[in-house]
PDBQT receptor file of N, H, CA, C and O in Angstrom, charges set to zero:
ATOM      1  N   UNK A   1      -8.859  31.897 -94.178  1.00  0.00    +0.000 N 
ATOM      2  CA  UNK A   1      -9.399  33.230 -94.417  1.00  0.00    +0.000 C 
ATOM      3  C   UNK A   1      -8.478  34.248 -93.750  1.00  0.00    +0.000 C 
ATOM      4  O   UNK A   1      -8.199  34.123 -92.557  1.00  0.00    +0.000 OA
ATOM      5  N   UNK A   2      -7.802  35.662 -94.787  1.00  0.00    +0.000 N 
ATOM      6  H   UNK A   2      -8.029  35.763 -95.755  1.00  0.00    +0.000 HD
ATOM      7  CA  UNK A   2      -6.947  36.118 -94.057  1.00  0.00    +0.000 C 
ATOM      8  C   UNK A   2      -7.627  37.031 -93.376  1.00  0.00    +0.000 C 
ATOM      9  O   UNK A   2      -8.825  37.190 -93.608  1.00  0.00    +0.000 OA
ATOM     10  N   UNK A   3      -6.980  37.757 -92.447  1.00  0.00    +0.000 N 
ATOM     11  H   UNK A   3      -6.007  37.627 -92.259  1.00  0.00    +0.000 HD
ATOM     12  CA  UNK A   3      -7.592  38.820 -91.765  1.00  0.00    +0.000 C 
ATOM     13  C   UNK A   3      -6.798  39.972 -91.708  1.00  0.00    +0.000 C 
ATOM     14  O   UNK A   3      -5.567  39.999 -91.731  1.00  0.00    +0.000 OA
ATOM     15  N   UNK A   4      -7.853  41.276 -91.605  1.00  0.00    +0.000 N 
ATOM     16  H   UNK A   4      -8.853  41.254 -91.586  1.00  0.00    +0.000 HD
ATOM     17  CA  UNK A   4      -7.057  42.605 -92.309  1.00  0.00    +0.000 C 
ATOM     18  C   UNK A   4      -7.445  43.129 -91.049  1.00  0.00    +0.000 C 
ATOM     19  O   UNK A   4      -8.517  42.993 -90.460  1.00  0.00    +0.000 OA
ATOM     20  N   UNK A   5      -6.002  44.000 -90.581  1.00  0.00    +0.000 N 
ATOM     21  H   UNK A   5      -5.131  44.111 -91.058  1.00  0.00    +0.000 HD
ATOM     22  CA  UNK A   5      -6.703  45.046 -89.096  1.00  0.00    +0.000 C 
ATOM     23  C   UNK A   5      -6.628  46.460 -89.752  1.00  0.00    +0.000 C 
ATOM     24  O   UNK A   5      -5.645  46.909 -90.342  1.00  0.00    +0.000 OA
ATOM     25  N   UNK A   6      -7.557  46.950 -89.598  1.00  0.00    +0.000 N 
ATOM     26  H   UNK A   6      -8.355  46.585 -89.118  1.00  0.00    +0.000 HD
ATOM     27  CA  UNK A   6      -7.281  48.788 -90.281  1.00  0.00    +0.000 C 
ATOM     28  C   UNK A   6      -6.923  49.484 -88.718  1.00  0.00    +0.000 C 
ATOM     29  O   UNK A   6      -5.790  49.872 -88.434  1.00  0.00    +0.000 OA
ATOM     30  N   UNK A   7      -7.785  49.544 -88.022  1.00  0.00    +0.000 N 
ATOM     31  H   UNK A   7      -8.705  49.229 -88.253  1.00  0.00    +0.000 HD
ATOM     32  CA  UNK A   7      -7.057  50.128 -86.918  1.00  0.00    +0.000 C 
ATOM     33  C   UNK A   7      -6.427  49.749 -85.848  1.00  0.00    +0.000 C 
ATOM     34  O   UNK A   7      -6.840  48.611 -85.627  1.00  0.00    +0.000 OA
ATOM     35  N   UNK A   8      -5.634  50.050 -85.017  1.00  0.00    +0.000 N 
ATOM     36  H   UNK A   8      -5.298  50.974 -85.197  1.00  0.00    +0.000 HD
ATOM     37  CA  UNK A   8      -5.254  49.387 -84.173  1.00  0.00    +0.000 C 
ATOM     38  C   UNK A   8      -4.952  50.721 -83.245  1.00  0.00    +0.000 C 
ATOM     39  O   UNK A   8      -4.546  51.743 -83.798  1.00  0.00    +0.000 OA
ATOM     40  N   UNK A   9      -5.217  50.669 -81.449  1.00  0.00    +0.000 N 
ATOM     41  H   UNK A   9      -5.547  49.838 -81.000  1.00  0.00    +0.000 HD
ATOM     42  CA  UNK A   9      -5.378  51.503 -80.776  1.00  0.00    +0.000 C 
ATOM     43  C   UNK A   9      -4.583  51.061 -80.117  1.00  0.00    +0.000 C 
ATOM     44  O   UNK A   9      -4.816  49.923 -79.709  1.00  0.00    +0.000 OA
ATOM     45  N   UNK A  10      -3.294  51.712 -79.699  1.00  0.00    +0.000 N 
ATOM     46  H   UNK A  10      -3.105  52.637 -80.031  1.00  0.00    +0.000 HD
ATOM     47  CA  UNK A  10      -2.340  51.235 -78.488  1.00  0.00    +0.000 C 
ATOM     48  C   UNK A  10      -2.532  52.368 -77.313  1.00  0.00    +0.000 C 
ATOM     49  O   UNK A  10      -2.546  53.564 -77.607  1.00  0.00    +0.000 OA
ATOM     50  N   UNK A  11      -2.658  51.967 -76.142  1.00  0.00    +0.000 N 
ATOM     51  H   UNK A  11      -2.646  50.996 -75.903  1.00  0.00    +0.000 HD
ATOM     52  CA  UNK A  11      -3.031  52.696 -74.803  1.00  0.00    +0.000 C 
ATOM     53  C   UNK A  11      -1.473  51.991 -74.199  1.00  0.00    +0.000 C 
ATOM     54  O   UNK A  11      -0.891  50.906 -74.198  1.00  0.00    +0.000 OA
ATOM     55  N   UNK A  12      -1.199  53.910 -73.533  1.00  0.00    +0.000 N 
ATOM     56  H   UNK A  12      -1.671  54.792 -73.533  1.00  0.00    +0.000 HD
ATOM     57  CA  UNK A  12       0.302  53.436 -72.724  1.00  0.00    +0.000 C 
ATOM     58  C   UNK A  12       0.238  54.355 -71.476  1.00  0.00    +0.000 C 
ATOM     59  O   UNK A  12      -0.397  55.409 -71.506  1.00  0.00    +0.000 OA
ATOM     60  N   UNK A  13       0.941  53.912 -70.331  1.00  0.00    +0.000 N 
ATOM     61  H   UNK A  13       1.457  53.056 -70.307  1.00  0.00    +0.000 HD
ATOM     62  CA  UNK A  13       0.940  55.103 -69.385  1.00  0.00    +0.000 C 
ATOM     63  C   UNK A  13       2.332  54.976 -69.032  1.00  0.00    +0.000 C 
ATOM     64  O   UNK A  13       2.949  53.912 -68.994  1.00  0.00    +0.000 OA
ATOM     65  N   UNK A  14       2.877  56.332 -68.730  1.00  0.00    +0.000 N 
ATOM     66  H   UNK A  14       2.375  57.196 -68.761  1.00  0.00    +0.000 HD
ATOM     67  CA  UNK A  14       4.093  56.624 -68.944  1.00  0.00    +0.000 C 
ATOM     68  C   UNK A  14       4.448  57.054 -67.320  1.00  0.00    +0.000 C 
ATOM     69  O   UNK A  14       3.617  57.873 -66.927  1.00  0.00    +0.000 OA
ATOM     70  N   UNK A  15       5.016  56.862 -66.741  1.00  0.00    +0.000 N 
ATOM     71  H   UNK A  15       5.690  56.197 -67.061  1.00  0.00    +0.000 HD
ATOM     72  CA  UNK A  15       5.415  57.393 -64.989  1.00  0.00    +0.000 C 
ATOM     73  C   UNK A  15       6.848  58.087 -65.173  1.00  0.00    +0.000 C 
ATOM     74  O   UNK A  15       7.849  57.725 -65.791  1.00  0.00    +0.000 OA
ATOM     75  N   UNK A  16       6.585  59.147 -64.452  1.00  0.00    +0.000 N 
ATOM     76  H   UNK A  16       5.772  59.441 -63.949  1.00  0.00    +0.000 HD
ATOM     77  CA  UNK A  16       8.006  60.094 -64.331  1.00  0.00    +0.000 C 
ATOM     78  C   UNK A  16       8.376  59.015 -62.890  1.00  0.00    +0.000 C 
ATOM     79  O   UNK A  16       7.705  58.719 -61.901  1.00  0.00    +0.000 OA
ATOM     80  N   UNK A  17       9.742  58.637 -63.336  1.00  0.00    +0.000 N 
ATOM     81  H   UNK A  17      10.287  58.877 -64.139  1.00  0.00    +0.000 HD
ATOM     82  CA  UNK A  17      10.348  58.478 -61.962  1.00  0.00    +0.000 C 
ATOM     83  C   UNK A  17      11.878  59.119 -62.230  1.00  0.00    +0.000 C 
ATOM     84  O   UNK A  17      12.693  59.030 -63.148  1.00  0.00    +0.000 OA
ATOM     85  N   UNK A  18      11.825  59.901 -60.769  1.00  0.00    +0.000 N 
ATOM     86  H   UNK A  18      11.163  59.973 -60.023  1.00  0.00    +0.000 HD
ATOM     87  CA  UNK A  18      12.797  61.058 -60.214  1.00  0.00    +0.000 C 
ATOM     88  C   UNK A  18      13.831  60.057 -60.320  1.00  0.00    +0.000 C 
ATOM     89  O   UNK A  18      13.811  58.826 -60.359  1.00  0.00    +0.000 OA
ATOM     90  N   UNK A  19      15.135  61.307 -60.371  1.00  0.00    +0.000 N 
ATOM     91  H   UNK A  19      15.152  62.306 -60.339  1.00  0.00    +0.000 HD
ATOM     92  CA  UNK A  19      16.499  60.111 -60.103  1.00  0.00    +0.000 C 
ATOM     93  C   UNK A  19      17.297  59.896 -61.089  1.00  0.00    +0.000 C 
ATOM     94  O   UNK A  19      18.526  59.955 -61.135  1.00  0.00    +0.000 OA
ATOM     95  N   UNK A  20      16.521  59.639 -61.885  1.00  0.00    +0.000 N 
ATOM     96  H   UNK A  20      15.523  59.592 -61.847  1.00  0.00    +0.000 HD
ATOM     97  CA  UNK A  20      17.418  58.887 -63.021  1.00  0.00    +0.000 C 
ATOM     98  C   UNK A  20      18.289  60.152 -64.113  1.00  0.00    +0.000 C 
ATOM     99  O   UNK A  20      17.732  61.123 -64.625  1.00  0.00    +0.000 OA
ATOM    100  N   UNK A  21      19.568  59.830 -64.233  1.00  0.00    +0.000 N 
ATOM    101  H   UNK A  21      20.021  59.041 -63.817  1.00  0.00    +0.000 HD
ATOM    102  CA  UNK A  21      20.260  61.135 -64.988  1.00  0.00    +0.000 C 
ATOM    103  C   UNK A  21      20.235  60.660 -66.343  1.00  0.00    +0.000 C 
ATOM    104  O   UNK A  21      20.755  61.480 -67.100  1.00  0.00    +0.000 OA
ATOM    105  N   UNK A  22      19.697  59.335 -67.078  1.00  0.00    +0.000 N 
ATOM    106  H   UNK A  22      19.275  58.669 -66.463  1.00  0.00    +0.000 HD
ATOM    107  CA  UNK A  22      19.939  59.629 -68.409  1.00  0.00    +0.000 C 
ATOM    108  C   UNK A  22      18.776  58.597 -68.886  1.00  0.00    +0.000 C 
ATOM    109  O   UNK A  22      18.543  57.425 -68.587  1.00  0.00    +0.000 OA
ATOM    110  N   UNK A  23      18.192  59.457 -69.690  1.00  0.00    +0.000 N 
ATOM    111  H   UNK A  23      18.381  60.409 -69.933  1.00  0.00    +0.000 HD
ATOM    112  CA  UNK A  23      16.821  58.804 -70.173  1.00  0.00    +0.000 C 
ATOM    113  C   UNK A  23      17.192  57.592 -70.646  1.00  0.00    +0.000 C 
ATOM    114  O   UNK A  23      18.377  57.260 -70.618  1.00  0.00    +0.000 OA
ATOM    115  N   UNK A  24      16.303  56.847 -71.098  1.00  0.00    +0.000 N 
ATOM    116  H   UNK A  24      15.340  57.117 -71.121  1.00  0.00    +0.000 HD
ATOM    117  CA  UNK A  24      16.514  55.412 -72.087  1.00  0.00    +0.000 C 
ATOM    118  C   UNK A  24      16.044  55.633 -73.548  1.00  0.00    +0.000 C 
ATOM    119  O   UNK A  24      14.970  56.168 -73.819  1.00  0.00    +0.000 OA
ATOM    120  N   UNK A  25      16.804  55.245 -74.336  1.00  0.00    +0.000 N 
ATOM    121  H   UNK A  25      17.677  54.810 -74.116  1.00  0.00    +0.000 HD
ATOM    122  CA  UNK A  25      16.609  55.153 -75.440  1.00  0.00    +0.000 C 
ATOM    123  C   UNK A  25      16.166  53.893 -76.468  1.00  0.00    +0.000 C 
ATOM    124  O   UNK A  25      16.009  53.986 -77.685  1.00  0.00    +0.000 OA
ATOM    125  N   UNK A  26      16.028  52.842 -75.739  1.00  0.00    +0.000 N 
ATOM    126  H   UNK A  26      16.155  52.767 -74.750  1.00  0.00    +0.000 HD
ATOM    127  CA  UNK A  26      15.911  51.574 -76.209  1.00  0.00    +0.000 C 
ATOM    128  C   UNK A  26      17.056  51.136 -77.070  1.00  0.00    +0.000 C 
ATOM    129  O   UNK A  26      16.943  50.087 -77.703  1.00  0.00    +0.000 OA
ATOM    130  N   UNK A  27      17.901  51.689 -77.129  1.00  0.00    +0.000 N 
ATOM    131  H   UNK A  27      17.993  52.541 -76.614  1.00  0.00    +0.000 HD
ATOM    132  CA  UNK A  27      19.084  50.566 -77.330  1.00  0.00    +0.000 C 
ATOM    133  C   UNK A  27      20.665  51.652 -77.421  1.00  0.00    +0.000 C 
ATOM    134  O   UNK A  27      20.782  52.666 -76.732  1.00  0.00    +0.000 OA
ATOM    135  N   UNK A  28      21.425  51.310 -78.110  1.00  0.00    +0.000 N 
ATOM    136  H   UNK A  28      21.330  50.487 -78.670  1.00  0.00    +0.000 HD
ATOM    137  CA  UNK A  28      22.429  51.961 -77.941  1.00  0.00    +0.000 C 
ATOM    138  C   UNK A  28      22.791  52.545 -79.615  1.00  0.00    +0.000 C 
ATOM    139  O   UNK A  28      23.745  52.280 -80.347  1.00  0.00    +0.000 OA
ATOM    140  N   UNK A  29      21.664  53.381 -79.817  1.00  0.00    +0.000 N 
ATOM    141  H   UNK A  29      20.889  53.597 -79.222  1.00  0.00    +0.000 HD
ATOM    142  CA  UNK A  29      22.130  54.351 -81.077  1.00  0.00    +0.000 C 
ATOM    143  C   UNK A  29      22.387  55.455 -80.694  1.00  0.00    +0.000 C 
ATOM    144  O   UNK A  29      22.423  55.995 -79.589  1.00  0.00    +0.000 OA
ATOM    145  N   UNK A  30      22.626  55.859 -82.020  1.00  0.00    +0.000 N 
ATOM    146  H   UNK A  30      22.597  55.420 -82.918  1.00  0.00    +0.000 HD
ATOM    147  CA  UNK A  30      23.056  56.976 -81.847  1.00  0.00    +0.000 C 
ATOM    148  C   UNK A  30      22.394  58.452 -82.485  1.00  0.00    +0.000 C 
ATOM    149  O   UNK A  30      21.629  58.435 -83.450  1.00  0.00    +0.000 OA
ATOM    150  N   UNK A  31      22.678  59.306 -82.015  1.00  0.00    +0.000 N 
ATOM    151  H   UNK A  31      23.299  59.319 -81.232  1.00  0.00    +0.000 HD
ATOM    152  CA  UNK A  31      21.563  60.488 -81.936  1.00  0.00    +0.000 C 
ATOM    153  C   UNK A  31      21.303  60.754 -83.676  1.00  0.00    +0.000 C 
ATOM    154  O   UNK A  31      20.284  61.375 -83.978  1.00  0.00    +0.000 OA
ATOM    155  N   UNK A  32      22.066  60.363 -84.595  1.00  0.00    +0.000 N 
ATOM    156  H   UNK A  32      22.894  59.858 -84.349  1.00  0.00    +0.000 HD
ATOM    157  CA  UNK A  32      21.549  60.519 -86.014  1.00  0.00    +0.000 C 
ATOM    158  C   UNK A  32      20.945  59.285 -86.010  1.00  0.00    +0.000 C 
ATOM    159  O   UNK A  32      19.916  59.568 -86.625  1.00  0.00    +0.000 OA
ATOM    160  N   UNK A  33      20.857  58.104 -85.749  1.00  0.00    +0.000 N 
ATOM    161  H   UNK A  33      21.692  57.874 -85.250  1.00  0.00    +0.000 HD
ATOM    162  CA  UNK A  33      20.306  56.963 -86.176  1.00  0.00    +0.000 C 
ATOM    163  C   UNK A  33      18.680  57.301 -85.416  1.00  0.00    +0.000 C 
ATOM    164  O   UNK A  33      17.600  57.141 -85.985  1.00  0.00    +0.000 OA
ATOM    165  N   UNK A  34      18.830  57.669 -84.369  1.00  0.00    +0.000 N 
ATOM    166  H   UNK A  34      19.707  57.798 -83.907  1.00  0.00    +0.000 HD
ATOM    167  CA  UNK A  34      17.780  57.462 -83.715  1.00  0.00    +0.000 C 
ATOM    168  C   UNK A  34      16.603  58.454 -84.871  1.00  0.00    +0.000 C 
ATOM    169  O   UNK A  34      15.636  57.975 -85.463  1.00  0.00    +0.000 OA
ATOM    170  N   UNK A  35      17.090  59.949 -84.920  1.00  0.00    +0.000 N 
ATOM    171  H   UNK A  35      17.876  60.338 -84.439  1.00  0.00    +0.000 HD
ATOM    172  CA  UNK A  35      16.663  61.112 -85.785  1.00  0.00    +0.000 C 
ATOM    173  C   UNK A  35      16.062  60.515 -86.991  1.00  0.00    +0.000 C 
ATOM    174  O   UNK A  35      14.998  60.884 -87.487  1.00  0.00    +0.000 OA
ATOM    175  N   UNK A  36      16.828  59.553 -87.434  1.00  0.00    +0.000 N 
ATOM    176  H   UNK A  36      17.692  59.253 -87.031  1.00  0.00    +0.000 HD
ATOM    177  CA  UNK A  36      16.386  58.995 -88.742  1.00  0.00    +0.000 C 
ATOM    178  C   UNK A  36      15.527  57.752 -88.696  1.00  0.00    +0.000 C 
ATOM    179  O   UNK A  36      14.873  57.488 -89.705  1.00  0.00    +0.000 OA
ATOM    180  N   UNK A  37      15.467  57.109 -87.842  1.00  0.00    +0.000 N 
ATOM    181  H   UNK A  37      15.998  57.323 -87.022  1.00  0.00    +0.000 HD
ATOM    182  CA  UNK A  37      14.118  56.249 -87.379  1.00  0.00    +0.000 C 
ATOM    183  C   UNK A  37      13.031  57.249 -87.063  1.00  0.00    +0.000 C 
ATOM    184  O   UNK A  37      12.047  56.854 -87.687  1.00  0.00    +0.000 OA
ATOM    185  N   UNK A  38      12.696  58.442 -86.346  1.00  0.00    +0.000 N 
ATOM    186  H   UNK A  38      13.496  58.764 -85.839  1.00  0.00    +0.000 HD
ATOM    187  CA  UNK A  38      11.818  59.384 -86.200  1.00  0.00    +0.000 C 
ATOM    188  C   UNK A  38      11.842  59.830 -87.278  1.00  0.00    +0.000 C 
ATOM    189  O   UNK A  38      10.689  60.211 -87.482  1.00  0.00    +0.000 OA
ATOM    190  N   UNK A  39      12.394  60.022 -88.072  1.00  0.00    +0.000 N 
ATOM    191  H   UNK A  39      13.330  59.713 -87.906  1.00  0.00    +0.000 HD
ATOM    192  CA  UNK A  39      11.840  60.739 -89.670  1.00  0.00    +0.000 C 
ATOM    193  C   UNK A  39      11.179  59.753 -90.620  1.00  0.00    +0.000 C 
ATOM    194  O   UNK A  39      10.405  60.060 -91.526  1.00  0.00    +0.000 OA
ATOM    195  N   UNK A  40      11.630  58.380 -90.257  1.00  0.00    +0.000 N 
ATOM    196  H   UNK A  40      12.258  58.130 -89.521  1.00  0.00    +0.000 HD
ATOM    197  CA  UNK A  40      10.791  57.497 -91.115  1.00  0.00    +0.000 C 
ATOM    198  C   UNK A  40       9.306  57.386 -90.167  1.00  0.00    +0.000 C 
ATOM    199  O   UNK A  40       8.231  57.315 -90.764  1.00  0.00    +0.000 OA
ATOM    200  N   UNK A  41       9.332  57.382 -89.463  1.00  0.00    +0.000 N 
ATOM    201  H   UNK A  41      10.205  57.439 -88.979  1.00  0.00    +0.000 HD
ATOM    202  CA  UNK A  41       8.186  57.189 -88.594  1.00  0.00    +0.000 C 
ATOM    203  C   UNK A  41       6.952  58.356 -88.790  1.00  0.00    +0.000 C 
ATOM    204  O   UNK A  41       5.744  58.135 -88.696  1.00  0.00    +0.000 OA
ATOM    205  N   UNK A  42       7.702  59.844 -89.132  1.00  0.00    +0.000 N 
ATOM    206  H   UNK A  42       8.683  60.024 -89.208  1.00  0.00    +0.000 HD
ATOM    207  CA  UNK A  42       6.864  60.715 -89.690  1.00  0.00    +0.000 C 
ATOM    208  C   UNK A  42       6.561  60.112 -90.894  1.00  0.00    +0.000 C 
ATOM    209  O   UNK A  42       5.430  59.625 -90.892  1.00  0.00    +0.000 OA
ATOM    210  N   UNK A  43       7.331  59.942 -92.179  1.00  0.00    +0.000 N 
ATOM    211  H   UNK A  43       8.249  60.337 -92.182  1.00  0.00    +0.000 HD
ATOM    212  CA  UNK A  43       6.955  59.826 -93.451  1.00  0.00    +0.000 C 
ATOM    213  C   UNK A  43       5.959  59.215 -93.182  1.00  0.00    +0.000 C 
ATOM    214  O   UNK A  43       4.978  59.728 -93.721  1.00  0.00    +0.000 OA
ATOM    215  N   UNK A  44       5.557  57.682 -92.145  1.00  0.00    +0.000 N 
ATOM    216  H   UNK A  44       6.353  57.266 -91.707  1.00  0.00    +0.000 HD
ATOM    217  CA  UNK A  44       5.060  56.481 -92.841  1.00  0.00    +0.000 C 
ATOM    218  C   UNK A  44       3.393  57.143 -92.298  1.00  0.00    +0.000 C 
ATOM    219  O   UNK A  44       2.425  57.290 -93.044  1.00  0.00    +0.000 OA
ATOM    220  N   UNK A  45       3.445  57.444 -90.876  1.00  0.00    +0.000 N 
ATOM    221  H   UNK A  45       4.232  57.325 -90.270  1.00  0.00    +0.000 HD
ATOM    222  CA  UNK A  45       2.446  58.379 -90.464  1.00  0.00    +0.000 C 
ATOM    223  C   UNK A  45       1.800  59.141 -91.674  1.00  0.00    +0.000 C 
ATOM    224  O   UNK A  45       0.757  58.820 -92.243  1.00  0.00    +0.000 OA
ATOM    225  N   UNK A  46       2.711  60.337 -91.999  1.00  0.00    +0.000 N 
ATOM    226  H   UNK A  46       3.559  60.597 -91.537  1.00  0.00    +0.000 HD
ATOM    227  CA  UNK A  46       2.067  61.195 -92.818  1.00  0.00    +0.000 C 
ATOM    228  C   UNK A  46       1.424  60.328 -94.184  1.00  0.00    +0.000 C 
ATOM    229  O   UNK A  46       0.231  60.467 -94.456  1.00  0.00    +0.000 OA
ATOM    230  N   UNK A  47       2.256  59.483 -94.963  1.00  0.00    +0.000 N 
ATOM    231  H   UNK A  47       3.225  59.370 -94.741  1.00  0.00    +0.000 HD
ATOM    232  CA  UNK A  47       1.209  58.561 -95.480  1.00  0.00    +0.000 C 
ATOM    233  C   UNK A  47       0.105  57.755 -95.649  1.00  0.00    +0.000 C 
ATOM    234  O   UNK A  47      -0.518  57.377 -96.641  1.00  0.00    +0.000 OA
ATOM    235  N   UNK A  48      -0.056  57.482 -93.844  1.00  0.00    +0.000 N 
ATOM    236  H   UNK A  48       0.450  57.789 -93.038  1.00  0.00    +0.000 HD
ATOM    237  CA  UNK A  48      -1.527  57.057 -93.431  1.00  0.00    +0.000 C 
ATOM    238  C   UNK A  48      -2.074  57.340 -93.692  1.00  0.00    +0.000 C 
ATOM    239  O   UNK A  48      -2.872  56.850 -94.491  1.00  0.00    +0.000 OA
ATOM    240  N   UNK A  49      -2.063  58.966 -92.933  1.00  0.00    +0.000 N 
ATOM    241  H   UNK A  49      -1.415  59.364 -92.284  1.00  0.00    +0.000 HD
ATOM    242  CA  UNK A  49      -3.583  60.189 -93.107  1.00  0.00    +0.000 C 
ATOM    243  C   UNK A  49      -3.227  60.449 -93.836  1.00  0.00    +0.000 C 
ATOM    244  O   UNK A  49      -3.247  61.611 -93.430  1.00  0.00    +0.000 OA
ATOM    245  N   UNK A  50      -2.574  60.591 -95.278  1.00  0.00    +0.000 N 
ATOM    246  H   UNK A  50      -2.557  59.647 -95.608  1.00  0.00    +0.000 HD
ATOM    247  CA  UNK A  50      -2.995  60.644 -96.847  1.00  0.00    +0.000 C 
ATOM    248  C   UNK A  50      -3.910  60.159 -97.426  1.00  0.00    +0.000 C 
ATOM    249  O   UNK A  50      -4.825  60.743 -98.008  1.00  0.00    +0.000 OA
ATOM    250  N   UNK A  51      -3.654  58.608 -97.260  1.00  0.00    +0.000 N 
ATOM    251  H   UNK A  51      -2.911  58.134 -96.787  1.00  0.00    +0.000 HD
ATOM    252  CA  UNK A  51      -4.348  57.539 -97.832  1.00  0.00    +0.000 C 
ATOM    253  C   UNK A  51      -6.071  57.508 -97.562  1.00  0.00    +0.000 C 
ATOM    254  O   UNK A  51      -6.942  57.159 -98.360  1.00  0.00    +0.000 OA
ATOM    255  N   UNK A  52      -6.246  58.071 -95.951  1.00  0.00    +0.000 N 
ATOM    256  H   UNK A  52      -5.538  58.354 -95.303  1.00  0.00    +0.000 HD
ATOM    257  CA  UNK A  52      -7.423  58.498 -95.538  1.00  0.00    +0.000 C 
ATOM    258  C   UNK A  52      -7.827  58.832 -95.918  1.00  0.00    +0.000 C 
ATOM    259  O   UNK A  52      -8.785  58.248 -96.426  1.00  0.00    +0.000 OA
ATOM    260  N   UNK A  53      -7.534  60.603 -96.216  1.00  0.00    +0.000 N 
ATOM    261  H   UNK A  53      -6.756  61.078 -95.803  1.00  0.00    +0.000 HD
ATOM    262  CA  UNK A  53      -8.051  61.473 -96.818  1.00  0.00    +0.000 C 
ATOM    263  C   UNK A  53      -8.671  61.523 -98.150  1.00  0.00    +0.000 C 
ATOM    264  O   UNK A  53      -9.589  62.226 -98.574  1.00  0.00    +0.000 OA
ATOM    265  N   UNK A  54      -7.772  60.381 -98.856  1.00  0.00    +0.000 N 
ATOM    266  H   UNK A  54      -7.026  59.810 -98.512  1.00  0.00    +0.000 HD
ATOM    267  CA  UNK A  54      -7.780  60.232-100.347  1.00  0.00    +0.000 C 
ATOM    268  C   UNK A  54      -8.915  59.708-100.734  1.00  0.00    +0.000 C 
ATOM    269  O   UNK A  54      -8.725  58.518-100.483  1.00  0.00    +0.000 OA
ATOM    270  N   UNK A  55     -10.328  59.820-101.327  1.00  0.00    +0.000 N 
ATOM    271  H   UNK A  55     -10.482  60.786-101.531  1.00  0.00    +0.000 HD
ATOM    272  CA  UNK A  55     -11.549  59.028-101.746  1.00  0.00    +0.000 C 
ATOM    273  C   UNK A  55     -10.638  57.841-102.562  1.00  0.00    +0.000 C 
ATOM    274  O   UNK A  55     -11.206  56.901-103.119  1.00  0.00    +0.000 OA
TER     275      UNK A  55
């Protein structure tokens, strides 16, 4: 029997620690690659709450 998750709630806590001169980016892209993973990440978002909305 498969199983379907509709929502899923991720809880994160984030700590400023002082010091550090260059943020992390999780890996070594680059500032258009990264831009363009955040733009797919909007599209797929904004398609969610479409689908919601949609009767």
């Amino acid at each position: 029997m498969p199983l379907e998750i509709k929502e899923l709630h991720i809880k994160i806590n984030v700590e400023d620690t002082a010091g550090t001169s260059k943020p992390k980016t999780g890996g070594n892209w680059s500032a258009e690659q990264e831009e363009q993973l955040i733009a797919k990440c909007i599209k797929q978002v904004l398609r969610v709450l479409k689908d919601r909305n949609e009767p």
